[in-house]
C-alpha positions in Angstrom: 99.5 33.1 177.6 98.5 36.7 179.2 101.9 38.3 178.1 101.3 37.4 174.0 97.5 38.7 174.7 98.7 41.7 175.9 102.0 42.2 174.0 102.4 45.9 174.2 99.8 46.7 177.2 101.7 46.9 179.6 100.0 49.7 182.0 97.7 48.2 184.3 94.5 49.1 186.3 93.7 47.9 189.3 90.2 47.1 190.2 88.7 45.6 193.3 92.2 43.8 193.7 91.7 42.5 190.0 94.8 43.8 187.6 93.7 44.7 184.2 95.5 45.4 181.2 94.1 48.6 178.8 93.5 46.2 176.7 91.4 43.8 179.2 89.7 46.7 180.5 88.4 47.9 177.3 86.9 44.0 177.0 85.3 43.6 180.0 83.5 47.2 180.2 83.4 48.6 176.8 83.6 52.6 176.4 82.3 55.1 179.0 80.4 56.4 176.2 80.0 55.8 172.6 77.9 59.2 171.4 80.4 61.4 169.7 78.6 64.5 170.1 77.8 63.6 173.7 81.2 63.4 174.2 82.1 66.9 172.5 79.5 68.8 174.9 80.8 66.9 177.8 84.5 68.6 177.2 86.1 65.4 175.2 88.2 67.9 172.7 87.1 66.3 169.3 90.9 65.5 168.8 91.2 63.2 171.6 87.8 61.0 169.8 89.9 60.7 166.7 93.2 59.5 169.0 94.1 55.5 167.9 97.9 53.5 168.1 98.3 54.8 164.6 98.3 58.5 165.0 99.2 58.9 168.9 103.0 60.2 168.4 101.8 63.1 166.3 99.3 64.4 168.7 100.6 67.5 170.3 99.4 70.0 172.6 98.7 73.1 174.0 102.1 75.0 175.2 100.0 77.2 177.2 97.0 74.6 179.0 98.8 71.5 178.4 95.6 70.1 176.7 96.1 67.8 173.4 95.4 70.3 171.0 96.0 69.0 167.2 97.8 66.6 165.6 101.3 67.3 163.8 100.8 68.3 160.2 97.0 68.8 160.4 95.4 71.5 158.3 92.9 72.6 160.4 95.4 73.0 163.8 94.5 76.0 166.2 96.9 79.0 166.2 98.1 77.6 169.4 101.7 76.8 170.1 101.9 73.2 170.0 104.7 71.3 171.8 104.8 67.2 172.2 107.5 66.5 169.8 110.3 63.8 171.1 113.0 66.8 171.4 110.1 68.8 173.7 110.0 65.4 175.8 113.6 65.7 175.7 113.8 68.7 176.6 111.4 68.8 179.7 112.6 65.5 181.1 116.1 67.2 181.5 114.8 70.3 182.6 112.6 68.6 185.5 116.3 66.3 186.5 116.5 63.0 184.4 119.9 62.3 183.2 120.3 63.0 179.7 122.7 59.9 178.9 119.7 57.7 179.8 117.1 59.1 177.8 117.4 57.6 174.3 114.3 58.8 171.5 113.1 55.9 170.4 111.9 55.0 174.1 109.9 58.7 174.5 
């Protein structure tokens, strides 16, 4: 079925009326681009090429432009201060009016 084909792609795109899944998306029309360095002088921040399902909870960013910055524990991370943790989630999600009883880690 469609749901065990996409089991754990839930967002969807809509396109000419036609709902896709990420995952459906990416098989129909492929990457925008597949140049690496076309990407870099384009603006792609090289950090965002290297993003996968693996490493997407450590990647954190920029406290100050709210750009993806690093990912948690790299060596080579900018001085920058980094937020993106679950507790900064936390954190902003209460500050901007969610109720904190219904927030619950493992979901962020």
């Amino acid at each position: 079925s469609e749901r065990n084909e996409d089991r754990g792609d839930t967002f969807r795109f809509s396109i000419d009326g036609t709902r896709l899944s990420l995952r459906q998306f990416d098989a129909r029309y492929g990457p925008m681009e597949t140049d690496y360095q076309r990407c870099l002088e384009r603006g792609v921040q090289s950090v965002i090429l290297k993003l996968n399902s693996s490493n997407a909870a450590r990647l954190r960013f920029d406290q100050e432009t709210g750009l993806p910055c690093a990912f948690f524990g790299a060596s080579n991370a900018p001085a920058c201060k980094m937020v993106g943790s679950v507790q900064d989630l936390r954190s902003e999600l209460i500050s901007q009016g969610c109720d904190e009883s219904l927030l619950v880690d493992k979901w962020a």
